[in-house]
Backbone and ligand atoms as CSV (ligand in chain L), in Angstrom:
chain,resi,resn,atom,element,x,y,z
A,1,UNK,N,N,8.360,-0.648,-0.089
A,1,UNK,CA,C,8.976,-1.934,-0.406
A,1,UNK,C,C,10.249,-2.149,0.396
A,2,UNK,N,N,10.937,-0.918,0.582
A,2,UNK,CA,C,11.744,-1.500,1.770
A,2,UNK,C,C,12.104,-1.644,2.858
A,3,UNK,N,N,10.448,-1.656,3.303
A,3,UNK,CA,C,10.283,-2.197,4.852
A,3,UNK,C,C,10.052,-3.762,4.516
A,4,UNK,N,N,9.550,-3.894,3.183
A,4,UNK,CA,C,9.226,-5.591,2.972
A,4,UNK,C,C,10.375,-6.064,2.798
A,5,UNK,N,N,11.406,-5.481,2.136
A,5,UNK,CA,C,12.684,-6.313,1.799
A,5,UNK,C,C,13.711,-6.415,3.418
A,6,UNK,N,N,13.452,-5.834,4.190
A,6,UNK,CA,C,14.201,-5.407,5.333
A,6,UNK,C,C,13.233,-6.865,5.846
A,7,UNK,N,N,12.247,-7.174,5.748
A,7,UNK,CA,C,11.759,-8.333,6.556
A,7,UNK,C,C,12.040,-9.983,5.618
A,8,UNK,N,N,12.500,-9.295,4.782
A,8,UNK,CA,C,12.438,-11.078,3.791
A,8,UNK,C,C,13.735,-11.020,3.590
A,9,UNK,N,N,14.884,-9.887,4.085
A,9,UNK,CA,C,16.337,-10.717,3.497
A,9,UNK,C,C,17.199,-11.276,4.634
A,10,UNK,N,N,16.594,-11.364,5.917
A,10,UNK,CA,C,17.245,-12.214,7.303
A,10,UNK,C,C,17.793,-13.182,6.415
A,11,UNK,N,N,19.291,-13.907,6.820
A,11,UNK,CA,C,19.490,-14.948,6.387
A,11,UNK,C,C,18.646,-16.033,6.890
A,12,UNK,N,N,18.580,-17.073,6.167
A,12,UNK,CA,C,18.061,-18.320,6.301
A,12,UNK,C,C,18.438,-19.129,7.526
A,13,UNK,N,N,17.666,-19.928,8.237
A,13,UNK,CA,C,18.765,-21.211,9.612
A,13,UNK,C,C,18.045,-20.571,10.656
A,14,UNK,N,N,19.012,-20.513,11.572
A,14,UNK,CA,C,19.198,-19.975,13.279
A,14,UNK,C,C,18.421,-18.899,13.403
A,15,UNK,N,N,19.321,-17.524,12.464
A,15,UNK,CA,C,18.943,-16.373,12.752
A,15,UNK,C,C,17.964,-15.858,11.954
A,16,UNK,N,N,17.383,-16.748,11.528
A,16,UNK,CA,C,15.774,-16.068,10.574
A,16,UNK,C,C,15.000,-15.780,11.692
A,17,UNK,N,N,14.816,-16.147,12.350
A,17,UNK,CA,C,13.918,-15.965,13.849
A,17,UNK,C,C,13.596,-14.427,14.129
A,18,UNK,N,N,15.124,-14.332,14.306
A,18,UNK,CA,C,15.698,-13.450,15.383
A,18,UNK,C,C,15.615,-12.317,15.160
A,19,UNK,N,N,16.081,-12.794,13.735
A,19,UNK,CA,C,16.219,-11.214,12.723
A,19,UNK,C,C,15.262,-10.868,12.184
A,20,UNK,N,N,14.259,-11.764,12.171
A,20,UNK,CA,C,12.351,-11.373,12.245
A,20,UNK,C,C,12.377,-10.643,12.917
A,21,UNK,N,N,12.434,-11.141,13.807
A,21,UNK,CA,C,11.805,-10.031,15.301
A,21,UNK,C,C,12.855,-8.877,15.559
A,22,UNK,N,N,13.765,-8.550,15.092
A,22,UNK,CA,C,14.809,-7.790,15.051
A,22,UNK,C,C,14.185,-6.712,14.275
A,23,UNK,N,N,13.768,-7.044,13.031
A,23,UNK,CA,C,13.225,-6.180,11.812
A,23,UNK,C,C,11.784,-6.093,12.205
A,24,UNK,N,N,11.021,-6.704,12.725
A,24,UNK,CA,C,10.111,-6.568,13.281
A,24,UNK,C,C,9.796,-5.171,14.328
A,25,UNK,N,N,10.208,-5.142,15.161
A,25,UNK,CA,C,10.453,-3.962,16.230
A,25,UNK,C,C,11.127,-2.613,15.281
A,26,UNK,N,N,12.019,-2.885,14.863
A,26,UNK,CA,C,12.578,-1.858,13.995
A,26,UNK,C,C,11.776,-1.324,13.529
A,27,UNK,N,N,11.071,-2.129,12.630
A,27,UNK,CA,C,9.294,-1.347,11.676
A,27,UNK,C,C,8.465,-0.639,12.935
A,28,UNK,N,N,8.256,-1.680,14.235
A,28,UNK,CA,C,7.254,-1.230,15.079
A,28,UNK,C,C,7.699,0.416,15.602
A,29,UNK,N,N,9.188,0.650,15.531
A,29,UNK,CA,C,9.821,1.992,15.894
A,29,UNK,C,C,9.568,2.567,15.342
A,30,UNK,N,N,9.919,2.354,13.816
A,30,UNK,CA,C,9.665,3.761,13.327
A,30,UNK,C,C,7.964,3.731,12.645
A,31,UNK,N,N,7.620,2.460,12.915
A,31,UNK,CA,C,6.451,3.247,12.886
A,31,UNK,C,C,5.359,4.445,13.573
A,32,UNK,N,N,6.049,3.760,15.391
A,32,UNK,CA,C,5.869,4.912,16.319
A,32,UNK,C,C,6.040,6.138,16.079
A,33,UNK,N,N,7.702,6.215,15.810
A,33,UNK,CA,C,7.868,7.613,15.538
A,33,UNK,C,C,7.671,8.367,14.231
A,34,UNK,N,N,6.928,7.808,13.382
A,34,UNK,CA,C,7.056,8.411,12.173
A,34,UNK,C,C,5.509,9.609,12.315
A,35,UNK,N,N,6.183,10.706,11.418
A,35,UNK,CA,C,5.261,11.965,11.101
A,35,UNK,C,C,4.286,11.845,10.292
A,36,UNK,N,N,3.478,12.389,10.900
A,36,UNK,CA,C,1.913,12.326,9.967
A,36,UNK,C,C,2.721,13.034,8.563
A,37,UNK,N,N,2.173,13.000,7.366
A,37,UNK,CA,C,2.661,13.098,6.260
A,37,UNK,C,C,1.903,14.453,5.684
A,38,UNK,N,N,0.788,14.661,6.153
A,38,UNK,CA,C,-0.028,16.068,6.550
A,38,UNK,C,C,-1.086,15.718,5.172
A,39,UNK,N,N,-0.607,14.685,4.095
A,39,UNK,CA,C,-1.318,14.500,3.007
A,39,UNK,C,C,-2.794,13.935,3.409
A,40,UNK,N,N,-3.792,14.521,2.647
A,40,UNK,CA,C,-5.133,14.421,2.605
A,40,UNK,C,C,-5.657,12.658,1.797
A,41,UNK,N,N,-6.165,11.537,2.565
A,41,UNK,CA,C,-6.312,10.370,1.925
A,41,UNK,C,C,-7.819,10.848,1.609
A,42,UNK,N,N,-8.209,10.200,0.348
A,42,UNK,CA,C,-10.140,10.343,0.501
A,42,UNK,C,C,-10.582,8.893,-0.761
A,43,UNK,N,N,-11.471,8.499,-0.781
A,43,UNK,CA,C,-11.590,8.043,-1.975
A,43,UNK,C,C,-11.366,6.517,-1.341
A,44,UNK,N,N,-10.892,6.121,-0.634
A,44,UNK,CA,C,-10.030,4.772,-0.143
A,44,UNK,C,C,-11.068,3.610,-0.375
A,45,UNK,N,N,-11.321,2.429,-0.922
A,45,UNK,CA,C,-11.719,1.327,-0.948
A,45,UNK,C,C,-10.450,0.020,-1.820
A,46,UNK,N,N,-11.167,-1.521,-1.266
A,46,UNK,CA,C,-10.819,-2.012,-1.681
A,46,UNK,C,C,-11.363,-3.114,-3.240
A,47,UNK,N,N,-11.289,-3.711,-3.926
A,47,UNK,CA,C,-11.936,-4.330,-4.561
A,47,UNK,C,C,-11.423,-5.766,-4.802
A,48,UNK,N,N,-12.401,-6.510,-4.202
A,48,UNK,CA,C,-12.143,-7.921,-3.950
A,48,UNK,C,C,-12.846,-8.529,-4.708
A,49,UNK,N,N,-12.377,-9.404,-6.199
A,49,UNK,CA,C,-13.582,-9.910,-6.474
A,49,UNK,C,C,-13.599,-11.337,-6.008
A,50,UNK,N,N,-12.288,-12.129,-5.980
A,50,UNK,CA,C,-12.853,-13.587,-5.459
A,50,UNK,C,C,-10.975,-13.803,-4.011
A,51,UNK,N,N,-11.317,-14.532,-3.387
A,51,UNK,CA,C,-10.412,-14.214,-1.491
A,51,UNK,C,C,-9.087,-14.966,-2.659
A,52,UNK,N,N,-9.204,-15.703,-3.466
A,52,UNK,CA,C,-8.131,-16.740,-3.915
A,52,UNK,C,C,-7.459,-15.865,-5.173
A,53,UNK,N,N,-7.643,-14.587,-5.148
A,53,UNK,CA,C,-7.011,-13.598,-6.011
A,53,UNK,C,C,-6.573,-12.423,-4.903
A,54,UNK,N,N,-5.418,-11.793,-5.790
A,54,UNK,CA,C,-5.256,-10.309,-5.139
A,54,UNK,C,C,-6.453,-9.113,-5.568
A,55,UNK,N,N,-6.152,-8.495,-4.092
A,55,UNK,CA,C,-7.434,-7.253,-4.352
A,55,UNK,C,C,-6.907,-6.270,-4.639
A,56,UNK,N,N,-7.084,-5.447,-5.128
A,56,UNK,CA,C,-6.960,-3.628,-5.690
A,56,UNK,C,C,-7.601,-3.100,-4.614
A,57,UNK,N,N,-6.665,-2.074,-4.162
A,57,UNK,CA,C,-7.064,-1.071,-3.376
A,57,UNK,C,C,-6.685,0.747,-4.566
A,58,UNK,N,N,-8.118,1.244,-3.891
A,58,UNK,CA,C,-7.798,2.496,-4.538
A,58,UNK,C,C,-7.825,4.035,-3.558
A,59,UNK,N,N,-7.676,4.658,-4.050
A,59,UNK,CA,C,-7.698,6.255,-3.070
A,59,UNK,C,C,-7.562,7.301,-4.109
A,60,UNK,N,N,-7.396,8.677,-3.319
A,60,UNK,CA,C,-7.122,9.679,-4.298
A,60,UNK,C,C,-6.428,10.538,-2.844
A,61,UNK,N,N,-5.572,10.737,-3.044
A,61,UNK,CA,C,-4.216,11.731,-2.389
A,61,UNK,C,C,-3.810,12.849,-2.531
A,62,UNK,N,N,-4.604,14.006,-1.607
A,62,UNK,CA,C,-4.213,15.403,-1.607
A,62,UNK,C,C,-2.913,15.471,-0.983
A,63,UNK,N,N,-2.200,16.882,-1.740
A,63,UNK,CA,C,-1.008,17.230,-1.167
A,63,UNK,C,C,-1.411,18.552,-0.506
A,64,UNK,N,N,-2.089,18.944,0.674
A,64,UNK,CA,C,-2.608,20.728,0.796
A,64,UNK,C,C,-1.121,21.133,1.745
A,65,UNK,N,N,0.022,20.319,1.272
A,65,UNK,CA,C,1.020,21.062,2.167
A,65,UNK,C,C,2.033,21.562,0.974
A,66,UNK,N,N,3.021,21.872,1.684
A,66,UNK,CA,C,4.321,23.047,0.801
A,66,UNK,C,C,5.100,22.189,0.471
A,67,UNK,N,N,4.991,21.040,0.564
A,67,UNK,CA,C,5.938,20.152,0.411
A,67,UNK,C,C,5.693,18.934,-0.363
A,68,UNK,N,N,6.438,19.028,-1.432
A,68,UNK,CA,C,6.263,17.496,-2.464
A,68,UNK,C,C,6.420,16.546,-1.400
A,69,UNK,N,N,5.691,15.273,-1.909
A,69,UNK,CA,C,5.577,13.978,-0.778
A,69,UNK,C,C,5.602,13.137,-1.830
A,70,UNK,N,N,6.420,12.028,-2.263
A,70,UNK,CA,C,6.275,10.880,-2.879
A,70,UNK,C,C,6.491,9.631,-2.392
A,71,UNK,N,N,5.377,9.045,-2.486
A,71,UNK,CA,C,4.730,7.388,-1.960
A,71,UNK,C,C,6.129,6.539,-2.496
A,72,UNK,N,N,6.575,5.450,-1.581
A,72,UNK,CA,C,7.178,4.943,-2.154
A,72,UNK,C,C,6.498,3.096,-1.575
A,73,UNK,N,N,5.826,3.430,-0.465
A,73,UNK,CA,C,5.465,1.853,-0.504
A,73,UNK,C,C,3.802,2.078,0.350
A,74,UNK,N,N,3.811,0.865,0.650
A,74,UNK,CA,C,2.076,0.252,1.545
A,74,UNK,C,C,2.639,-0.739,2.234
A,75,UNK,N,N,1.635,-0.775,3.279
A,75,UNK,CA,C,1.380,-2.151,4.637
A,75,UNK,C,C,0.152,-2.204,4.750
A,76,UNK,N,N,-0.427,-3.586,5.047
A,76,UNK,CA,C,-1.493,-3.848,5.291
A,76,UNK,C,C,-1.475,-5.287,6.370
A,77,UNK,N,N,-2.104,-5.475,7.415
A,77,UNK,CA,C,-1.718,-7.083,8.191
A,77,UNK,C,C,-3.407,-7.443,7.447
A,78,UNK,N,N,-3.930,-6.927,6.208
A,78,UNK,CA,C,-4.637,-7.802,5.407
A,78,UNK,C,C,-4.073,-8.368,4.423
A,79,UNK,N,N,-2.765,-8.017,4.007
A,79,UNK,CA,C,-2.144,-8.570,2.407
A,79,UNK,C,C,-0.916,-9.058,3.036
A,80,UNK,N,N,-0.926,-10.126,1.888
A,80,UNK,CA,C,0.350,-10.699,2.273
A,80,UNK,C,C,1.604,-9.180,2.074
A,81,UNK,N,N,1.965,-9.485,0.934
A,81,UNK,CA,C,2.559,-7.977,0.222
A,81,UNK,C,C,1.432,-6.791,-0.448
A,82,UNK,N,N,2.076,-5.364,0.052
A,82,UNK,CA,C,0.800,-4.490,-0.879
A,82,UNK,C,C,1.678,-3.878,-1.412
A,83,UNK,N,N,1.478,-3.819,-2.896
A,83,UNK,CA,C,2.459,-3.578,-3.645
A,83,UNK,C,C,1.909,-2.002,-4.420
A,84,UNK,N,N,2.699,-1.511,-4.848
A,84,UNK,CA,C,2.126,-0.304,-5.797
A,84,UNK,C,C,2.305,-0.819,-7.460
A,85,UNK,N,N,1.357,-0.816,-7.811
A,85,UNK,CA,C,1.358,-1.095,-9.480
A,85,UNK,C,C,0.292,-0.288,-10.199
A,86,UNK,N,N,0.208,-0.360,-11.309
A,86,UNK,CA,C,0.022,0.729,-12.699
A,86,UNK,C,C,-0.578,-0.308,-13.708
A,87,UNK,N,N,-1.549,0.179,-14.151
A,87,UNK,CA,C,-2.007,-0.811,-15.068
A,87,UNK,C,C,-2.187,-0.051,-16.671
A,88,UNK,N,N,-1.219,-0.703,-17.309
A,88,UNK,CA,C,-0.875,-0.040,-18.645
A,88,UNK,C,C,-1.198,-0.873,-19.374
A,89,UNK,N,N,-1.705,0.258,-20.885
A,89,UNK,CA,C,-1.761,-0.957,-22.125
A,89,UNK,C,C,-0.632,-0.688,-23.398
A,90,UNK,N,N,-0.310,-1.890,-23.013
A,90,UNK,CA,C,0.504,-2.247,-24.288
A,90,UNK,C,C,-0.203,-3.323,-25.298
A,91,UNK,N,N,-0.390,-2.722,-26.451
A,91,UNK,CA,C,-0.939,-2.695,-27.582
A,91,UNK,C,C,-2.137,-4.014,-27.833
A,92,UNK,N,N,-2.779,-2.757,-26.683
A,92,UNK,CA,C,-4.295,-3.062,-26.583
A,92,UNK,C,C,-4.423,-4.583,-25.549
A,93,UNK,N,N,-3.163,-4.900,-24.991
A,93,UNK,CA,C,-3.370,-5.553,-24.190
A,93,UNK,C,C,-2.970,-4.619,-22.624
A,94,UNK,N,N,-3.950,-4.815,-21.720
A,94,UNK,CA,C,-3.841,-4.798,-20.339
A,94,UNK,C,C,-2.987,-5.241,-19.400
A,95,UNK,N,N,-1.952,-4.762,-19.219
A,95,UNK,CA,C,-0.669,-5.488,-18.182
A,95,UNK,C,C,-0.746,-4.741,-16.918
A,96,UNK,N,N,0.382,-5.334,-15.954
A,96,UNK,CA,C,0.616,-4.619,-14.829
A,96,UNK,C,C,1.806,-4.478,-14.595
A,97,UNK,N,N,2.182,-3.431,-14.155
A,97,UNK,CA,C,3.743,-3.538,-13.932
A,97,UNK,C,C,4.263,-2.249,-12.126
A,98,UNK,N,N,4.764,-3.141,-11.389
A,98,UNK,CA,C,5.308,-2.596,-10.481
A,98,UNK,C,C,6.171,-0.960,-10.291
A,99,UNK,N,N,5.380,-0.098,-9.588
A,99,UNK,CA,C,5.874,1.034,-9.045
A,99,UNK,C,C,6.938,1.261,-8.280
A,100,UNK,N,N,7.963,1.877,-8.250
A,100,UNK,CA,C,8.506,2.417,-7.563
A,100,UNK,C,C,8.155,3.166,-6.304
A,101,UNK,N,N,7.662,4.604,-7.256
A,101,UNK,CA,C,7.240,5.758,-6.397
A,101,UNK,C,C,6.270,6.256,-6.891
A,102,UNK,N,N,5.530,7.008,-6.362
A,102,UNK,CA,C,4.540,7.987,-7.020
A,102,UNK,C,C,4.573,9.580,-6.066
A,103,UNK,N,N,5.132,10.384,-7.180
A,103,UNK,CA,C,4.781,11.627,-6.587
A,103,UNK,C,C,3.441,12.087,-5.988
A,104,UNK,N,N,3.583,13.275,-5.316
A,104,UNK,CA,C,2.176,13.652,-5.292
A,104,UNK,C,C,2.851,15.658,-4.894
A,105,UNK,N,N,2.638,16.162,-6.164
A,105,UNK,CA,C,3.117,17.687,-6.299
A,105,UNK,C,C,2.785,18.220,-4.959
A,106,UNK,N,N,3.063,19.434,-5.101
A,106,UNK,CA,C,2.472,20.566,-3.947
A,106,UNK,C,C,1.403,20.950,-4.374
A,107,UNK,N,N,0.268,20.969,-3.693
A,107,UNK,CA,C,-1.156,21.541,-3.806
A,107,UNK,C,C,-1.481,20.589,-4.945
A,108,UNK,N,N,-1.258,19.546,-5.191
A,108,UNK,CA,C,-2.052,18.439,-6.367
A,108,UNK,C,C,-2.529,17.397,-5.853
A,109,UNK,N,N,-2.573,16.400,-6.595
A,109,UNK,CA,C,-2.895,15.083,-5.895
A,109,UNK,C,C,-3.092,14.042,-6.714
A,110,UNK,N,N,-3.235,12.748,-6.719
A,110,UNK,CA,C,-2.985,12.215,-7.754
A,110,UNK,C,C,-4.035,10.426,-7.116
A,111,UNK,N,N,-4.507,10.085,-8.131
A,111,UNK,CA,C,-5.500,8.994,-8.129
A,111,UNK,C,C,-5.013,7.459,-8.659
A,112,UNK,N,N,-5.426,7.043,-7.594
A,112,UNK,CA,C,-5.351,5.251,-7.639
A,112,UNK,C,C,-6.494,4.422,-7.943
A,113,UNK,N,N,-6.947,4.448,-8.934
A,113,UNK,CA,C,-8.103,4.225,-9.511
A,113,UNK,C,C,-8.124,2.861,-10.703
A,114,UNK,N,N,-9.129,2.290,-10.701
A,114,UNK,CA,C,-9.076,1.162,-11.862
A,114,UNK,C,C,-8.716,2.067,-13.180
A,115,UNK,N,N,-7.836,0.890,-13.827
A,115,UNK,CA,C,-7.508,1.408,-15.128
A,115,UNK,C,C,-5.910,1.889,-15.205
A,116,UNK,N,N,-5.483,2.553,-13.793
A,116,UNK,CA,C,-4.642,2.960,-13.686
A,116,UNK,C,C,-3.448,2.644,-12.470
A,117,UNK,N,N,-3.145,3.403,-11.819
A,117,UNK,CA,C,-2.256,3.076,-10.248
A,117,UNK,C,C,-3.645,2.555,-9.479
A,118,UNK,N,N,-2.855,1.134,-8.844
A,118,UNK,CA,C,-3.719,0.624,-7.651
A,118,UNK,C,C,-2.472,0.010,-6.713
A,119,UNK,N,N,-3.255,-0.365,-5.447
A,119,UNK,CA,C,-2.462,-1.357,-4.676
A,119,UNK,C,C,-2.582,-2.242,-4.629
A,120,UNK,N,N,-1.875,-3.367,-4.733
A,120,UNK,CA,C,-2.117,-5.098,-5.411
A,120,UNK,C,C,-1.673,-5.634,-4.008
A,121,UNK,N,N,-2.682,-6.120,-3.235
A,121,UNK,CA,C,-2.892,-6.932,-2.411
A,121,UNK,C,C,-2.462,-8.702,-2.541
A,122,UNK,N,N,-1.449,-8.836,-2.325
A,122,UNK,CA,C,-1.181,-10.415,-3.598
A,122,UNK,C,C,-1.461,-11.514,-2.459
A,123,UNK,N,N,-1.788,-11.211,-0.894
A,123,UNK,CA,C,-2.800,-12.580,-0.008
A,123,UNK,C,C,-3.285,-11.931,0.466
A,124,UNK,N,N,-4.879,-11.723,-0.254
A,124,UNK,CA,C,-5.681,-11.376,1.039
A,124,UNK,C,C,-6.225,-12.472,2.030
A,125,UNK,N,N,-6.052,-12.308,3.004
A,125,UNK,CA,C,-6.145,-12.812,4.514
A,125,UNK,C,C,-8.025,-12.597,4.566
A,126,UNK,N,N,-8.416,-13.585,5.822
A,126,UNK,CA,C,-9.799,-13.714,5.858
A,126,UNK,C,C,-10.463,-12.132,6.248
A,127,UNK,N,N,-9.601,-11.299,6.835
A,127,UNK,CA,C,-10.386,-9.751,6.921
A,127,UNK,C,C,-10.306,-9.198,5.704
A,128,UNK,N,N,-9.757,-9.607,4.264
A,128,UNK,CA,C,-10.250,-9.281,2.945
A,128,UNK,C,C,-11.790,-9.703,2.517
A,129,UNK,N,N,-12.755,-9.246,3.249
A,129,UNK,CA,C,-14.105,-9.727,3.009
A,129,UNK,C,C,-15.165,-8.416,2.744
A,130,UNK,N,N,-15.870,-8.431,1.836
A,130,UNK,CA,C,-16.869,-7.286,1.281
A,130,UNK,C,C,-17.101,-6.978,3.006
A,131,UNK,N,N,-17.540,-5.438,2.729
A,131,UNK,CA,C,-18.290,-5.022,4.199
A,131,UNK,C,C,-17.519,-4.445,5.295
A,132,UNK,N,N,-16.070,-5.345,5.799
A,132,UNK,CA,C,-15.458,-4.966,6.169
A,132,UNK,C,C,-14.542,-3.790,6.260
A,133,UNK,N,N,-13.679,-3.368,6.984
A,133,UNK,CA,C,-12.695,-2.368,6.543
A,133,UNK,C,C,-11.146,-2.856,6.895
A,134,UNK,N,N,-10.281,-2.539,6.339
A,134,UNK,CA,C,-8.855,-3.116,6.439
A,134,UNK,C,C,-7.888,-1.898,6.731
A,135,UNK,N,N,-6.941,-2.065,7.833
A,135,UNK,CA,C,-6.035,-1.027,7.299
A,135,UNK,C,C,-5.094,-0.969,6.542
A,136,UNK,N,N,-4.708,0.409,6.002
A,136,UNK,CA,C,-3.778,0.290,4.813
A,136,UNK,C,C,-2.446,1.783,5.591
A,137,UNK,N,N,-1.330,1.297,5.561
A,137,UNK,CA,C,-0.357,2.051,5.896
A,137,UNK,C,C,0.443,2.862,4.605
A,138,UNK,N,N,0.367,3.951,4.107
A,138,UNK,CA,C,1.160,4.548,3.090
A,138,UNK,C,C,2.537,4.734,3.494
A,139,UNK,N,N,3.220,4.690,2.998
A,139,UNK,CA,C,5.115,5.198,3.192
A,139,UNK,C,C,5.347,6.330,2.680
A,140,UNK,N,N,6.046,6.943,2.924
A,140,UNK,CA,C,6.394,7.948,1.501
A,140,UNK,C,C,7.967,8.763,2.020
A,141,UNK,N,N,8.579,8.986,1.069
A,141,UNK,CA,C,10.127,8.834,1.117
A,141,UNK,C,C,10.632,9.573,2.103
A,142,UNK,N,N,9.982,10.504,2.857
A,142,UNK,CA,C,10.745,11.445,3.949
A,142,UNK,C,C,10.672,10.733,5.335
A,143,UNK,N,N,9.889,9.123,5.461
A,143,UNK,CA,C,10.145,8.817,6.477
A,143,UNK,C,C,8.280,8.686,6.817
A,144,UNK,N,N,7.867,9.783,6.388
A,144,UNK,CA,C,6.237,10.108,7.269
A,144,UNK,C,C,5.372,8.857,6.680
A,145,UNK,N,N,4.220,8.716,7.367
A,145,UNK,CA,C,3.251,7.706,7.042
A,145,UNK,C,C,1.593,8.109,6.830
A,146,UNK,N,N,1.056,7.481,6.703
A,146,UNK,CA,C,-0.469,7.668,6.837
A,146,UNK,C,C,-1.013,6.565,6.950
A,147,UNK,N,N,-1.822,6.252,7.808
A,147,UNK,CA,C,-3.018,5.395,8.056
A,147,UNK,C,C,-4.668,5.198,7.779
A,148,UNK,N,N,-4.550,4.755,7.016
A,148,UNK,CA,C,-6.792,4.484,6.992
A,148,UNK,C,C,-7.233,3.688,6.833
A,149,UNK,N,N,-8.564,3.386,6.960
A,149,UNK,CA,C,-9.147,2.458,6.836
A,149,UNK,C,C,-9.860,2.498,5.658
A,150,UNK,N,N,-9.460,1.061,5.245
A,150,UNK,CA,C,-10.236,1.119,3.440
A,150,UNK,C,C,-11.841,-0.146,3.984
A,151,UNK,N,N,-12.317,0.360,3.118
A,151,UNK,CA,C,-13.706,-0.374,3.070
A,151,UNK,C,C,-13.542,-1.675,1.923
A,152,UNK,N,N,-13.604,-2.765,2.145
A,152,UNK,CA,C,-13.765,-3.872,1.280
A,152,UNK,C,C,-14.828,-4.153,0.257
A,153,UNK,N,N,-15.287,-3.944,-0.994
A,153,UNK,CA,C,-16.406,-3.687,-1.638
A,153,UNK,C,C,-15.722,-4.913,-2.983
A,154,UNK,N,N,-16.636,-5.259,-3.286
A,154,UNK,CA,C,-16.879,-6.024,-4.437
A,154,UNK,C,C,-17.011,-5.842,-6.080
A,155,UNK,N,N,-16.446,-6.675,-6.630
A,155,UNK,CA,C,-15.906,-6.363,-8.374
A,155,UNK,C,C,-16.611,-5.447,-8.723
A,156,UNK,N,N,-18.076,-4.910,-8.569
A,156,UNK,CA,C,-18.696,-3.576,-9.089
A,156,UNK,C,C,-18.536,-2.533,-8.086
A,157,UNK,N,N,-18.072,-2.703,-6.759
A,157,UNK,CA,C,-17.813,-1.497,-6.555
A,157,UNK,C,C,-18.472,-1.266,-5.167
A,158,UNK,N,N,-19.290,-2.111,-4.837
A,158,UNK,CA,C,-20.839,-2.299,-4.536
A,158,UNK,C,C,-20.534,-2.671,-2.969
L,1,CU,CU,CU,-1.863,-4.969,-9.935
């Protein structure tokens, strides 16, 4: 999230432009230089049920290194914003509520699955289409990244 906030708080006028493309390149840097995160992605799809809603993306995230790694954001040039959220019930109703971070222990791993942590896609763009694949960029707090490609699949899964 705060590569998204680094792109939406340019002031307003002249220098919104500038400071796009300012923050723009900045992301494109460190995205260059950023370290594989060594974490294991598997599991990765998306679930789209209609283009005029946000989609859920899910995965499941090995840690096979010595080192705690905790997620703190997503990119996608399929979503407008990809957000990390949790889907909890409060009393017996189904809500959602925005993530921070999500650990992922040493030698554990931890699942983004319906019901629970997903990634909330809030515009999917016309490459949000069953069949397809989208990429999805992970963050995670030491700087490192990960890249994959999620498969676009439909409300059952399918
Ligand atoms: Cu959500």
């Amino acid at each position: 999230m705060m590569l998204l906030r680094s792109r939406l708080s340019p002031k307003r006028g002249l220098g919104a432009s500038a400071g796009l493309l300012l923050a723009l390149c900045l992301a494109a840097g460190t995205a260059a230089q950023a370290a594989d995160s060594g974490l294991v992605l598997s599991r990765a799809w998306f679930r789209m049920v209609m283009p005029s809603l946000p989609a859920a993306g899910y995965f499941t995230l090995s840690n096979p290194t010595g080192t705690a790694q905790v997620l703190v954001g997503a990119a996608s040039p399929a979503c407008g914003m990809l957000m990390l959220h949790q889907s909890v019930n409060q009393g017996g109703q189904e809500r959602m509520a925005m993530v921070k971070s999500v650990a992922i222990p040493v030698h554990g791993k931890i699942a983004f699955a319906p019901g629970g942590y997903h990634l909330m896609c809030m515009s999917p763009t016309a490459a949000m289409k069953r069949g397809n694949t989208v990429p999805v960029t992970l963050r995670f707090e030491d700087g490192t990244t990960l890249t994959a490609n999620f498969p676009v699949r439909n409300a059952t899964g399918k």
